[in-house]
GUNU-538997 format. One record per residue (C-alpha): x, y, z; residue in three letters. Coordinates in pm, whole numbers, plus 50000, padded with zeros to 5 digits. Example, Ala and Ser with C-alpha at 12.3 -4.5 7.8 and 13.67 -1.06 7.14 Angstrom:
residues 2
512304955050780ALA
513674989450714SER
//
This chain:
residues 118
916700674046952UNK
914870643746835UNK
916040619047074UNK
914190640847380UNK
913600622147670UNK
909920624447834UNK
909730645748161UNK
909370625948467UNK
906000615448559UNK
905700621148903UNK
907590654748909UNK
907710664848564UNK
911360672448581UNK
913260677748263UNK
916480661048357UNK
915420627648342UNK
918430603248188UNK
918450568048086UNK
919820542448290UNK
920100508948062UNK
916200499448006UNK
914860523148280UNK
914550563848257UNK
915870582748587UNK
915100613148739UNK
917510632348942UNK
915290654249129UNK
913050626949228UNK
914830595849205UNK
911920579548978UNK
912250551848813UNK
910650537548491UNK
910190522748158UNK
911270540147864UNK
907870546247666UNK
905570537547933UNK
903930569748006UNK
902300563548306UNK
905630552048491UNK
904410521248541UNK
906530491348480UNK
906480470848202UNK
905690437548204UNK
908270412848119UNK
907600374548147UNK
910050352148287UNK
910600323648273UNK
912380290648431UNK
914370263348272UNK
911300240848140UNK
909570270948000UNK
906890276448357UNK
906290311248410UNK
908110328948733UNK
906220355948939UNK
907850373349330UNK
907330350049568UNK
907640317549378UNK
909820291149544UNK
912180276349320UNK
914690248949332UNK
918420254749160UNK
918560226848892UNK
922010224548823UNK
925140229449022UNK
926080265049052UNK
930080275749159UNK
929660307249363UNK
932130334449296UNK
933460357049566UNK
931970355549938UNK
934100326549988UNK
933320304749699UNK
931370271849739UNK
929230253649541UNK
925500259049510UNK
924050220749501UNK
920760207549250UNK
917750204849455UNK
918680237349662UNK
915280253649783UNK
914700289149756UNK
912000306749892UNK
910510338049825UNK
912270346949481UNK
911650386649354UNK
912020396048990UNK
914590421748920UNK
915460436748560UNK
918920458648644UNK
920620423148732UNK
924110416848695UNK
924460405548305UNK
921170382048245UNK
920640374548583UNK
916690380948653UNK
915890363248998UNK
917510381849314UNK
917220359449634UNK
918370347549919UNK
919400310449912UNK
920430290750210UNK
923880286050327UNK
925280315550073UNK
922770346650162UNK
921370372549896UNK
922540368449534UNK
921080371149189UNK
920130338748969UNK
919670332548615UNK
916310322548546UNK
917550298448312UNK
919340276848605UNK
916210273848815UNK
913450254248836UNK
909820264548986UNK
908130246149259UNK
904750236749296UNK
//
């Protein structure tokens, strides 16, 4: 087969599968990066909606009014603080940014509807 996938790096199982960009092991339950031999995870910059460069624990503020589906609804409002933002890459769709913003809890966030602080 020329489409082998690598063995898992921590366990060196042969069952690994992929999982949209990632490669999973069963036995293990390891995670990572397609081509990255080492396991470790790629780095992918991201950023916000004037082009500064988001990293975990960057506060952002939501920079344009956001309608919430589900959970009730509601309406996400510009200038919204959030603190504490982590960098996810198995979002829902293109959503990048999983946080948890005031008054609505934990949800994911576009990257493209937020602004960095500071």
């Amino acid at each position: 087969m020329p489409d082998q996938l690598p063995p898992c790096p921590e366990c060196a199982s042969e069952l690994a599968y992929e999982m949209g960009a990632l490669l999973v092991c069963p036995m293990c339950g390891h995670e990572w990066v397609s081509g990255d031999a080492d396991g470790a995870e790629a780095h992918v910059e991201v950023r916000d909606s004037v082009g500064n460069v988001l990293a975990d624990g960057d506060s952002v503020t939501i920079a344009k009014d956001l309608k919430v589906k589900g959970a009730g609804g509601g309406t996400v409002k510009v200038g919204t603080k959030v603190n504490g933002i982590r960098l996810i890459t198995d979002g829902v769709g293109d959503h990048d940014i999983d946080a948890k913003v005031p008054g609505f809890g934990q949800m994911q966030l576009k990257s493209s509807v937020v602004k960095k602080v500071g």
